[in-house]
C-alpha positions in Angstrom: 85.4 -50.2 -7.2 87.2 -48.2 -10.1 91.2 -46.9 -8.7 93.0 -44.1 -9.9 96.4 -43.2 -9.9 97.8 -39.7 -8.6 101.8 -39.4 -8.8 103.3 -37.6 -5.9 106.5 -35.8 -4.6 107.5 -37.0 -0.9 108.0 -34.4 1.1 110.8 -33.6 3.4 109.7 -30.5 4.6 105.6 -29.7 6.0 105.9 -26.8 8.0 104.0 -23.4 6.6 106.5 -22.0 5.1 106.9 -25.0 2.6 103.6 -25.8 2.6 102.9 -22.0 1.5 105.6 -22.3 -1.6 103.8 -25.8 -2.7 100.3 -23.8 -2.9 101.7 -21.0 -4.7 103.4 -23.7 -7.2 100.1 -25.2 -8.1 100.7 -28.3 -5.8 98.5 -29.8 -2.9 100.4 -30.3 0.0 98.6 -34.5 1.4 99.0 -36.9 3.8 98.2 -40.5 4.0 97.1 -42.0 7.3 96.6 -45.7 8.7 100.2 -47.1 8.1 102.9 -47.3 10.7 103.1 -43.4 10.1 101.7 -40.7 8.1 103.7 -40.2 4.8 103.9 -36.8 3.7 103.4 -35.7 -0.2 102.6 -33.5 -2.9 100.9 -33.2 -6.2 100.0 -31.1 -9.4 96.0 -29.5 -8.1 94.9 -31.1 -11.6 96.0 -34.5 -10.9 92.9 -34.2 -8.1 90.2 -33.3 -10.9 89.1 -37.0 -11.8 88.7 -37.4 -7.8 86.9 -34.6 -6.3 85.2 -33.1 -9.5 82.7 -36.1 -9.9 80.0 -37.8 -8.5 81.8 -41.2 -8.6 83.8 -42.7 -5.6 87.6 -44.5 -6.4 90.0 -45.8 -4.1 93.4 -44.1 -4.8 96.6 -45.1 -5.5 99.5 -43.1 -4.4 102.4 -43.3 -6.7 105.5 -41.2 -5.1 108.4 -40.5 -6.6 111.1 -42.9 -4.5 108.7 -45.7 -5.9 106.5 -45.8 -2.6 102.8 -46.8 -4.0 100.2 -46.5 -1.3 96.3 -48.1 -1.7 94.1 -45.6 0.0 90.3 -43.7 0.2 89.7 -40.2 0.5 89.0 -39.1 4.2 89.0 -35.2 4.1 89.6 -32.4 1.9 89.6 -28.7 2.4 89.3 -25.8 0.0 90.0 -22.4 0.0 87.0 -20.1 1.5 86.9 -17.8 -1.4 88.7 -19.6 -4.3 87.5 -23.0 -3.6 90.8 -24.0 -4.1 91.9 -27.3 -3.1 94.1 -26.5 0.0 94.8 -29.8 1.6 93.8 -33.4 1.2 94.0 -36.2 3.8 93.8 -39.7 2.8 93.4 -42.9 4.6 95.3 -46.1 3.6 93.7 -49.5 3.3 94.7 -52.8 3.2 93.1 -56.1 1.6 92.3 -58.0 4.5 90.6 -55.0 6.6 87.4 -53.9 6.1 86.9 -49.4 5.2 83.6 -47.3 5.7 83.2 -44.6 2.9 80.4 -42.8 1.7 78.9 -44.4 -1.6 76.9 -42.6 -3.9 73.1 -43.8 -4.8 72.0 -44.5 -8.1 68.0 -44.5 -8.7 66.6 -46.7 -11.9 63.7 -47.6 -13.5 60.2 -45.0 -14.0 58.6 -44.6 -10.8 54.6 -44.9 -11.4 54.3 -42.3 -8.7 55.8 -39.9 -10.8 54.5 -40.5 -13.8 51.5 -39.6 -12.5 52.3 -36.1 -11.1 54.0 -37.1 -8.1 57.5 -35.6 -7.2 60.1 -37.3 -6.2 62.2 -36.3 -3.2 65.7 -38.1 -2.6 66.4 -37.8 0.7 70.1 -39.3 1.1 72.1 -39.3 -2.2 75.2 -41.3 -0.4 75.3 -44.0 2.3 78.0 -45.0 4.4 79.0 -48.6 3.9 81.7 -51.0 5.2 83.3 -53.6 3.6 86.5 -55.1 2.2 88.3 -53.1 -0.7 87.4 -55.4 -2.9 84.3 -55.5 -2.3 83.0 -51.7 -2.1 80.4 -51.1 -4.6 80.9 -48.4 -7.1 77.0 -47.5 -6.6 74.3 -48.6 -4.3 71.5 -49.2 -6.7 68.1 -48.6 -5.8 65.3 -49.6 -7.7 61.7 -46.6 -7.4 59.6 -48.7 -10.6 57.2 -50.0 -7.9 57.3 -47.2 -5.6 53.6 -44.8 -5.8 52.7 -41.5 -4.8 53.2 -41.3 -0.9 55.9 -44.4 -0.9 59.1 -44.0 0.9 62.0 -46.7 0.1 64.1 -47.6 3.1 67.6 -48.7 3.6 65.8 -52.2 4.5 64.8 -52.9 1.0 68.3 -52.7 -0.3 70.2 -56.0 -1.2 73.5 -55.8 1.0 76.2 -58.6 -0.8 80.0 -58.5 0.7 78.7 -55.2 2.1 76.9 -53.6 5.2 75.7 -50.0 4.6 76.0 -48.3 8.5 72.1 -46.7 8.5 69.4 -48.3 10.2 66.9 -50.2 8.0 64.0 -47.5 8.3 66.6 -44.9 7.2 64.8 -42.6 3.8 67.0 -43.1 0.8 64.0 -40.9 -1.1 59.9 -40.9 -1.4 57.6 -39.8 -3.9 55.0 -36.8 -2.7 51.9 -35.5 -4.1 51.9 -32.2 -6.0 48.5 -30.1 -7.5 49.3 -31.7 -10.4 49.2 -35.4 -9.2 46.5 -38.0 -10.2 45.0 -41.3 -8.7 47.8 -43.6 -9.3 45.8 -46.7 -8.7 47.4 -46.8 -5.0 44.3 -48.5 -2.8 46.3 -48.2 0.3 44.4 -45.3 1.9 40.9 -47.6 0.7 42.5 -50.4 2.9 43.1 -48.8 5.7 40.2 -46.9 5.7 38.0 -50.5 5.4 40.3 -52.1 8.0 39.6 -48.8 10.5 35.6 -50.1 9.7 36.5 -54.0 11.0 38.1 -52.4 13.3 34.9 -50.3 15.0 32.5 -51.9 17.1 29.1 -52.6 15.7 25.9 -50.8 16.0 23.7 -52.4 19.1 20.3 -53.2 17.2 17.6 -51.5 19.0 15.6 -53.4 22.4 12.1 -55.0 21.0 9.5 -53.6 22.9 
């Protein structure tokens, strides 16, 4: 998984009255969690942009200012109610040998048939918790819809898990593709087989008594 860097200020002080005075400076006031205690920091609100204005997931490094640099994820961040200001960012440190859960965004390829014939498709969970080591979180889960027809659903079960687990059952929807007025026969003979196995399945005609 891609890192970035964000250079913060330690800070001595977190009550409100500081805390107000970092906001009104253009600064977030952060903490990191999971070490032997939560370190206290600051940074410029644009150093965020390239982590919580894109669709892409990072680990973080935290480089403060008395040379401190701390590996970590984003756990929680808050924003203004009416500005949607960033108002205050929590993070969670990691370490190489223990494994992290964070949400990991899905990424669909390939030209589902379903859709090319007039189907829609609906995706039903665009992120997925997973847990692994650092080094091995995924950037992307990757999920591939070519083979997937008008009334198809793809579950978490057909998803290739390597160095990772992703914490959904296996019949969990990551998306399906539905029928609209404007879909065709996509060649799917599923409702022909069922149908002929519902016929096996009823009990013959009695032939009628020779008199």
């Amino acid at each position: 998984m891609k890192s970035i860097t964000i250079n913060g200020l330690e800070r001595e002080s977190v009550g409100k009255v500081s805390t107000k005075a970092l906001r009104n400076a253009g600064k977030v006031p952060c903490v990191v969690y999971g070490g032997d205690a939560p370190i206290h920091f600051s940074a410029d609100e644009l150093a965020f942009k390239d982590l919580v204005y894109t669709p892409e997931v990072h680990t973080v490094v935290i480089a403060l200012n008395n040379g401190t640099k701390v590996e970590c994820i984003l756990q929680d961040i808050q924003f203004h109610p009416v500005t949607d200001k960033i108002m205050h960012i929590d993070f969670y440190q990691i370490f190489e040998d223990k494994e992290v859960t964070m949400e990991i965004p899905v990424r669909l390829t390939g030209n589902s048939r379903g859709v090319r014939n007039g189907g829609t498709l609906r995706i039903v969970n665009r992120k997925l918790r997973v847990k692994a080591l650092p080094a091995n979180l995924p950037d992307f889960i990757e999920a591939d819809i070519t083979e997937m027809r008008i009334g198809h659903k793809m579950y978490i079960g057909a998803i290739a898990q390597e160095n990772f687990k992703i914490m959904h059952p296996d019949n969990t929807v990551i998306c399906q593709v539905r029928t609209s007025r404007t879909a065709v026969n996509d060649g799917d003979d599923e409702d022909e087989d069922e149908a002929t196995a519902e016929d096996a399945e009823a009990p013959a005609a009695e032939a009628p008594a020779e008199s």
